[in-house]
FIKOLZA-1660 file (N, C-alpha, C; in steps of 0.1 Angstrom, whole numbers, plus 5000, padded with zeros to 4 digits):
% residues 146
   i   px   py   pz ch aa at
   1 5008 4988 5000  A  X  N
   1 5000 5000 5000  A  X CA
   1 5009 5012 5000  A  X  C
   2 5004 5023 4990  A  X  N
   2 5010 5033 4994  A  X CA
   2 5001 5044 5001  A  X  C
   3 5011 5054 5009  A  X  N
   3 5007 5065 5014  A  X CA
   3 5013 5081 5009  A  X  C
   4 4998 5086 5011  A  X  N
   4 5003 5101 5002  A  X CA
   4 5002 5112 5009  A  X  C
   5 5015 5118 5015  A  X  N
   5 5019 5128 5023  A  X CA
   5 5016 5143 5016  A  X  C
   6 5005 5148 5023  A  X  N
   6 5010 5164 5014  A  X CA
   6 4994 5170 5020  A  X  C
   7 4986 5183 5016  A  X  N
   7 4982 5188 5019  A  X CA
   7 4965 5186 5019  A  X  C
   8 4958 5190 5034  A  X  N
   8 4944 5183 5032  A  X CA
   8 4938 5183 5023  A  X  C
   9 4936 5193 5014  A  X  N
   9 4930 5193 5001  A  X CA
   9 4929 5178 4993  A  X  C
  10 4943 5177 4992  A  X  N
  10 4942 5160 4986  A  X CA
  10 4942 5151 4992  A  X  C
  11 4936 5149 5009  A  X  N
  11 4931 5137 5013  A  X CA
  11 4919 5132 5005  A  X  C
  12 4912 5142 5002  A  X  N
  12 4896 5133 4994  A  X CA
  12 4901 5122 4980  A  X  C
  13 4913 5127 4979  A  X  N
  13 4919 5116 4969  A  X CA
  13 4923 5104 4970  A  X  C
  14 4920 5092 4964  A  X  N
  14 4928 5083 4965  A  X CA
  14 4937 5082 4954  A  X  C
  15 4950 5074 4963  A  X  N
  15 4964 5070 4950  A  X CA
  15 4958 5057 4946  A  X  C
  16 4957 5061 4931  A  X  N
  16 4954 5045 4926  A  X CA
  16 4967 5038 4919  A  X  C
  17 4978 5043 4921  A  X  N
  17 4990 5037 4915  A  X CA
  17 4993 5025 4927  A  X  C
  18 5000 5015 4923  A  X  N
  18 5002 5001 4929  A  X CA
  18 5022 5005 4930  A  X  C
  19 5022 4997 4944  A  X  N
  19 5033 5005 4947  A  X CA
  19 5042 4988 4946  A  X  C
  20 5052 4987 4939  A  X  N
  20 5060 4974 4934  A  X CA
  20 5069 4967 4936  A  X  C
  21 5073 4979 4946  A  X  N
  21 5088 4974 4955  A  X CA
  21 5087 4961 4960  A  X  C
  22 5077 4959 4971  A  X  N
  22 5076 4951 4977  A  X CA
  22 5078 4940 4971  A  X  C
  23 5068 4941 4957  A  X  N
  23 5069 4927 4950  A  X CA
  23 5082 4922 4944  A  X  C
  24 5091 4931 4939  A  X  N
  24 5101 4929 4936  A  X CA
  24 5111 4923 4944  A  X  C
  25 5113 4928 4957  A  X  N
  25 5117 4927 4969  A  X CA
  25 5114 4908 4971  A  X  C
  26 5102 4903 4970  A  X  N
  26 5098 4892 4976  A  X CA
  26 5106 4884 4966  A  X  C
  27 5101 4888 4947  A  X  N
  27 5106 4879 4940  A  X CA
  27 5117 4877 4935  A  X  C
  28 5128 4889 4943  A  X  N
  28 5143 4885 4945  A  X CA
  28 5141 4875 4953  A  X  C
  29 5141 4873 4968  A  X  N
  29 5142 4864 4976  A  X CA
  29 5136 4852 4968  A  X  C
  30 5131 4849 4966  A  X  N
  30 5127 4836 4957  A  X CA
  30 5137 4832 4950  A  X  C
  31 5136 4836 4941  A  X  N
  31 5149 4837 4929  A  X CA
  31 5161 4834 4938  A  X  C
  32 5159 4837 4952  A  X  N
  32 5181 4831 4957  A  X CA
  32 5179 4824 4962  A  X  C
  33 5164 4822 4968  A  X  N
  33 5162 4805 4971  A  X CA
  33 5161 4800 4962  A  X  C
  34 5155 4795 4951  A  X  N
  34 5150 4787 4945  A  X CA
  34 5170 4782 4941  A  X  C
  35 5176 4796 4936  A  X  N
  35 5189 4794 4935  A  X CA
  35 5205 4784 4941  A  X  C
  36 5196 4786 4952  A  X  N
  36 5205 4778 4962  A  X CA
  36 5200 4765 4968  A  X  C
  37 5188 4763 4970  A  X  N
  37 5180 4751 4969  A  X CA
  37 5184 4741 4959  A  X  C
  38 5181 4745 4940  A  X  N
  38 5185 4735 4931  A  X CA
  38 5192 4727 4931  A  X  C
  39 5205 4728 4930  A  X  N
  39 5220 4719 4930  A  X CA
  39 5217 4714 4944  A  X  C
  40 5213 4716 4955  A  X  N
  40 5210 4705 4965  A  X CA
  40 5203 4697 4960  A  X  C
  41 5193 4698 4955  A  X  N
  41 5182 4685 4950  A  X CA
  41 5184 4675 4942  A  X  C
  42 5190 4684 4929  A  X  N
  42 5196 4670 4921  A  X CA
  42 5206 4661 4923  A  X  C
  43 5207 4654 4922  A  X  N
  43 5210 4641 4924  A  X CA
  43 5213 4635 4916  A  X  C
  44 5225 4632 4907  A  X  N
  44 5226 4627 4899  A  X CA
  44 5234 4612 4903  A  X  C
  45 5231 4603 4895  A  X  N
  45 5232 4585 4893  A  X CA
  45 5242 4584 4884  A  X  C
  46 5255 4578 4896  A  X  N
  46 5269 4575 4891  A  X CA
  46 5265 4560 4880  A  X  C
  47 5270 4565 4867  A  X  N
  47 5268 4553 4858  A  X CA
  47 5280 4552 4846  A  X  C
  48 5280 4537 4846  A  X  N
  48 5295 4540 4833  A  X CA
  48 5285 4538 4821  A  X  C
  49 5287 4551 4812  A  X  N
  49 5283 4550 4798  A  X CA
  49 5292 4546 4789  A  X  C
  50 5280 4538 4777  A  X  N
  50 5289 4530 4768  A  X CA
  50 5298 4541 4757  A  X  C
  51 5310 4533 4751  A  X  N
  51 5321 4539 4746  A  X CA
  51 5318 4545 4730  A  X  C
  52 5313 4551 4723  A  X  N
  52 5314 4549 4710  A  X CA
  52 5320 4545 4704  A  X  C
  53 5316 4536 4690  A  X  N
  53 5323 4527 4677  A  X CA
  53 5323 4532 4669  A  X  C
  54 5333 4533 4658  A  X  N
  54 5326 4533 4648  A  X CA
  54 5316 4525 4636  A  X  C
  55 5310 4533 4630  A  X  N
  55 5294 4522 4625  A  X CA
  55 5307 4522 4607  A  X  C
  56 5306 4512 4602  A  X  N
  56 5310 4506 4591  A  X CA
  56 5301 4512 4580  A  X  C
  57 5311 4520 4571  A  X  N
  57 5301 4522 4561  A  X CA
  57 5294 4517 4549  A  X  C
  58 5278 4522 4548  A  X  N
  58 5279 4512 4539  A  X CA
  58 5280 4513 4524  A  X  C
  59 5279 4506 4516  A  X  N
  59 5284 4511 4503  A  X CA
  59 5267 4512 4496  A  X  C
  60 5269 4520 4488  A  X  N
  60 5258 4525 4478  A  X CA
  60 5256 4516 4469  A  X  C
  61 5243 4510 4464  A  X  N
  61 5245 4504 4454  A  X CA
  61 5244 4511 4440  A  X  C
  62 5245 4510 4429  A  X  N
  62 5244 4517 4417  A  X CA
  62 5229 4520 4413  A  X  C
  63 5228 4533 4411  A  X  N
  63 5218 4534 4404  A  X CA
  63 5211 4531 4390  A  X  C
  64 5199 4527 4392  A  X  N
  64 5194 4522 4383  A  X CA
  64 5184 4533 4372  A  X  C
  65 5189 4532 4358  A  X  N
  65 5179 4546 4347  A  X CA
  65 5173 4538 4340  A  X  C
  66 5160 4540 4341  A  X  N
  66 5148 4534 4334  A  X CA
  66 5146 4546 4324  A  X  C
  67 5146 4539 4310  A  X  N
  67 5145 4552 4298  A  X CA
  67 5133 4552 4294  A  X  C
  68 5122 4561 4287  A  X  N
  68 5113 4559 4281  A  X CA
  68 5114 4568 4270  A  X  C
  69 5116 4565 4256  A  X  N
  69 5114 4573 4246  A  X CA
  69 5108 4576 4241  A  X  C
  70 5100 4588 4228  A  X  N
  70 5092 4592 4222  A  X CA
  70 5085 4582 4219  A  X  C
  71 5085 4565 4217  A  X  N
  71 5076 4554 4210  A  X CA
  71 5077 4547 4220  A  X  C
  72 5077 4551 4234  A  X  N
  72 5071 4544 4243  A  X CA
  72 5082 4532 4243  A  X  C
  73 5091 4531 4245  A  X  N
  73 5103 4519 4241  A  X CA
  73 5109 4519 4255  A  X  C
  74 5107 4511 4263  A  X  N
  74 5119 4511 4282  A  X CA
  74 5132 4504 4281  A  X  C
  75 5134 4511 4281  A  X  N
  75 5152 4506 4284  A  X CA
  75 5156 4506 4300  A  X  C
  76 5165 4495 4302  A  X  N
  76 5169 4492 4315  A  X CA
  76 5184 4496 4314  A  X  C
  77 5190 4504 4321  A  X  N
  77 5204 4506 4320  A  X CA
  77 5209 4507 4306  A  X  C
  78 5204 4513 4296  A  X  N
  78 5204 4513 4288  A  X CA
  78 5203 4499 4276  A  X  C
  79 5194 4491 4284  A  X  N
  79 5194 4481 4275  A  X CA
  79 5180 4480 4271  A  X  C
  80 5174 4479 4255  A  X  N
  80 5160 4477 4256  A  X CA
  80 5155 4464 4265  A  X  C
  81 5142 4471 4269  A  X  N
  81 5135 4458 4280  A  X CA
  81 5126 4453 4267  A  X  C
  82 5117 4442 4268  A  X  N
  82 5111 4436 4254  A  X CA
  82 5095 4440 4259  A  X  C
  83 5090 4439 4271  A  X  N
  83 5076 4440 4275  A  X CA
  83 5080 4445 4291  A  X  C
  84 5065 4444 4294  A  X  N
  84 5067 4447 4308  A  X CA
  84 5069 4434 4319  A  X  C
  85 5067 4425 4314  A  X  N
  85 5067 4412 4320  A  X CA
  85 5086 4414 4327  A  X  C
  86 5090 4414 4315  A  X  N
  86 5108 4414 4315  A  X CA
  86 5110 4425 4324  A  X  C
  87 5107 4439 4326  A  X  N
  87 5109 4444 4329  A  X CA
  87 5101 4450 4350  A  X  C
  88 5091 4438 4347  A  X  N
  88 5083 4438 4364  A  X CA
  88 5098 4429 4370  A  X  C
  89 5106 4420 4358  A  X  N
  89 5110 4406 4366  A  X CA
  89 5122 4417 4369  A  X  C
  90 5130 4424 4365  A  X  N
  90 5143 4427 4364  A  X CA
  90 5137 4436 4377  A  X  C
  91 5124 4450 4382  A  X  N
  91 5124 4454 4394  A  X CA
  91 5127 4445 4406  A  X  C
  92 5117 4436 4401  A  X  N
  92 5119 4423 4413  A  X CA
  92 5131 4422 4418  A  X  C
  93 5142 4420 4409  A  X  N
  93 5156 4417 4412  A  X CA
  93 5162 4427 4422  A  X  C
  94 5157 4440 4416  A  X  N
  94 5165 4451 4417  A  X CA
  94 5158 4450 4438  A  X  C
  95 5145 4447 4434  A  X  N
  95 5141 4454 4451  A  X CA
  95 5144 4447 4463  A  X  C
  96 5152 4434 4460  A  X  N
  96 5153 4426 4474  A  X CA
  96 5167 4425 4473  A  X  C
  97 5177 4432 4468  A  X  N
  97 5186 4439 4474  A  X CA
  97 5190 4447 4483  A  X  C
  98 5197 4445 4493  A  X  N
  98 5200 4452 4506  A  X CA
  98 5216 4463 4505  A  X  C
  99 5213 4472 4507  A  X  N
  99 5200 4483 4500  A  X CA
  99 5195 4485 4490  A  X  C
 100 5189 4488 4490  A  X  N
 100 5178 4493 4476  A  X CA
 100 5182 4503 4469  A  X  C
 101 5185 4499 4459  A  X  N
 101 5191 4503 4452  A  X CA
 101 5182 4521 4443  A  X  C
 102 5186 4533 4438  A  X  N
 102 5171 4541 4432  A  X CA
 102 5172 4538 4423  A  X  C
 103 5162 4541 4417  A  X  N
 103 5154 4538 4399  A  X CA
 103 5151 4552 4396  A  X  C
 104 5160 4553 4387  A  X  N
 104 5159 4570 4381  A  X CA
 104 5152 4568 4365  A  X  C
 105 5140 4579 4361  A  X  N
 105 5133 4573 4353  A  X CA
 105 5135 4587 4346  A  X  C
 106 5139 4586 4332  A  X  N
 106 5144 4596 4324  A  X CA
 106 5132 4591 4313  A  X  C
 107 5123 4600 4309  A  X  N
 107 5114 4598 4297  A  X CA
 107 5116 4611 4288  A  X  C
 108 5113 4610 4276  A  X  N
 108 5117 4620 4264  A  X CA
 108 5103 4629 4263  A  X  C
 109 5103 4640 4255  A  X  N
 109 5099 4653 4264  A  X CA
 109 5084 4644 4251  A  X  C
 110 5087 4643 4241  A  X  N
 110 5078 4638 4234  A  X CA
 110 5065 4624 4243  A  X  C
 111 5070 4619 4250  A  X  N
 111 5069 4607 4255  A  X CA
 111 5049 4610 4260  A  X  C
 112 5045 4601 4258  A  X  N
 112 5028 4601 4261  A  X CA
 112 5032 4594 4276  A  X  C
 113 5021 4601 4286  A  X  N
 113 5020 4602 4296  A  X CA
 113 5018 4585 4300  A  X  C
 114 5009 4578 4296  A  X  N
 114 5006 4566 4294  A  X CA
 114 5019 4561 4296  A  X  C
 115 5027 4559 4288  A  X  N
 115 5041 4549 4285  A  X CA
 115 5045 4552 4301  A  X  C
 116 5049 4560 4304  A  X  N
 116 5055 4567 4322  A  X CA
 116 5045 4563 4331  A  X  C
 117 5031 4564 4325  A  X  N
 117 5027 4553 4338  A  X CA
 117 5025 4542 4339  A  X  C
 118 5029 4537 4329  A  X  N
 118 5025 4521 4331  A  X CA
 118 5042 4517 4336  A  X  C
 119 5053 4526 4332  A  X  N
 119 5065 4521 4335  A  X CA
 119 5065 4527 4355  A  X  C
 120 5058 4534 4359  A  X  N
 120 5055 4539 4373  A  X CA
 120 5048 4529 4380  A  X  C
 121 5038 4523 4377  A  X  N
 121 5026 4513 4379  A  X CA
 121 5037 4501 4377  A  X  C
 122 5046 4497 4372  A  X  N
 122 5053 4481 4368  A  X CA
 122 5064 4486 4383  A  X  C
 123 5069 4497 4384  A  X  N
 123 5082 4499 4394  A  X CA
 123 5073 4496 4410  A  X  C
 124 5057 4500 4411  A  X  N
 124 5051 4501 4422  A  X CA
 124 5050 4481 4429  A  X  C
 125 5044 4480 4415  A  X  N
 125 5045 4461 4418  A  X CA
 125 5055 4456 4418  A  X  C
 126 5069 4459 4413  A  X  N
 126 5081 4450 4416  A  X CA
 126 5083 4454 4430  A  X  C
 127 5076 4467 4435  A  X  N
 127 5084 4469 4450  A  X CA
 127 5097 4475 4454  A  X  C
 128 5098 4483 4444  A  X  N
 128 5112 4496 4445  A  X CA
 128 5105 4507 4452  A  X  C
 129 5111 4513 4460  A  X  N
 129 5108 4522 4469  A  X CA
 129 5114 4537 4460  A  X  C
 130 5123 4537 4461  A  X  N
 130 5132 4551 4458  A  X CA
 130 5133 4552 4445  A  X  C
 131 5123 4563 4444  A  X  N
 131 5119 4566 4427  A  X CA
 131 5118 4584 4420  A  X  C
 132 5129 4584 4412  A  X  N
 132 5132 4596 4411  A  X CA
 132 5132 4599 4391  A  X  C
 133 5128 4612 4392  A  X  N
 133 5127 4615 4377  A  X CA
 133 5142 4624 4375  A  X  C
 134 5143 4624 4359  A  X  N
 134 5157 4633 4356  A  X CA
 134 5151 4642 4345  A  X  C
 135 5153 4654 4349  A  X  N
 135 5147 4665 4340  A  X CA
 135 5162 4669 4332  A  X  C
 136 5162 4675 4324  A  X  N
 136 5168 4684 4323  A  X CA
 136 5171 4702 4325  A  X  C
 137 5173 4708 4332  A  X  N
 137 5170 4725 4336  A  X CA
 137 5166 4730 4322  A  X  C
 138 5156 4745 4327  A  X  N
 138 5155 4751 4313  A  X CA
 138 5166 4766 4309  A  X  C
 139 5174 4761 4304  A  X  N
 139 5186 4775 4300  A  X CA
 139 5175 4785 4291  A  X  C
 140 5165 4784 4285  A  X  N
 140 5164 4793 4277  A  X CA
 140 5156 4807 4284  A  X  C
 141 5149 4806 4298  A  X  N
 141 5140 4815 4303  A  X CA
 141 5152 4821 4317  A  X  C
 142 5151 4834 4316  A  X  N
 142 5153 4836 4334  A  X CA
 142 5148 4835 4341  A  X  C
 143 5150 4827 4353  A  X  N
 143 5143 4826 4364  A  X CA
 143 5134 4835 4370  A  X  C
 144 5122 4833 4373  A  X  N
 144 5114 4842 4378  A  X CA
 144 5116 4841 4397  A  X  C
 145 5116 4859 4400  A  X  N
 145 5121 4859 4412  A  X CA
 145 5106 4873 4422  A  X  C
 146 5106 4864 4430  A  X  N
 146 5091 4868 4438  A  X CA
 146 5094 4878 4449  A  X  C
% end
């Protein structure tokens, strides 16, 4: 609480300002307890932690390019595939290798959307996970900047 010294006139007044010392005052002392309290309480549990190893690296296996050309034609690593049949068997192969190896799918700009999905739909059933497209960047435009 505060008190306001000065002349009768301004007794009919009240001080409505809140006086803060005190509080401050309190919530130091807190703050040097709570300070000096902590490190008494914890308690830490003598224990021997394990040593670090090192982890063996592992090797990458080679990535795999699945081609699709203007006539719809799949090439495996550059080798023509003959159907999809040959080419579900050769995912197969590729997917139960440890690790899994990616399947990079390069199709020609001409290419019908169809051919890329049935070669996307054959990579889903062999069970290849890691499936990536290869563009080529466009040099002729500047970049647009926002």
């Amino acid at each position: 609480m505060s008190m306001s010294v000065g002349s009768s006139d301004d007794a009919t007044e009240l001080n409505s300002t809140i006086n803060t010392t005190p509080l401050v005052d309190v919530m130091l002392v807190l703050l040097i307890i709570f300070l000096i309290t902590i490190p008494v309480i914890t308690k830490t549990v003598v224990s021997n932690l394990p040593k670090a190893v090192n982890i063996p690296t592992q090797t990458k296996p080679e990535n795999i390019t699945v081609e699709v050309d203007a006539k719809g034609n799949t090439y495996w690593n550059s080798k023509l595939v003959k159907d999809r049949g040959e080419l579900l068997e050769l995912i197969k192969h590729a997917a139960v290798l440890k690790p899994q190896p990616e399947l990079h799918i390069r199709a020609d700009s001409e290419t019908r959307y169809e051919a890329v999905g049935r070669v996307i739909y054959t990579i889903q059933r062999g069970g290849l996970i890691k499936v990536g497209f290869i563009t080529e960047p466009d040099h002729g435009t500047a970049p647009v900047r926002g």
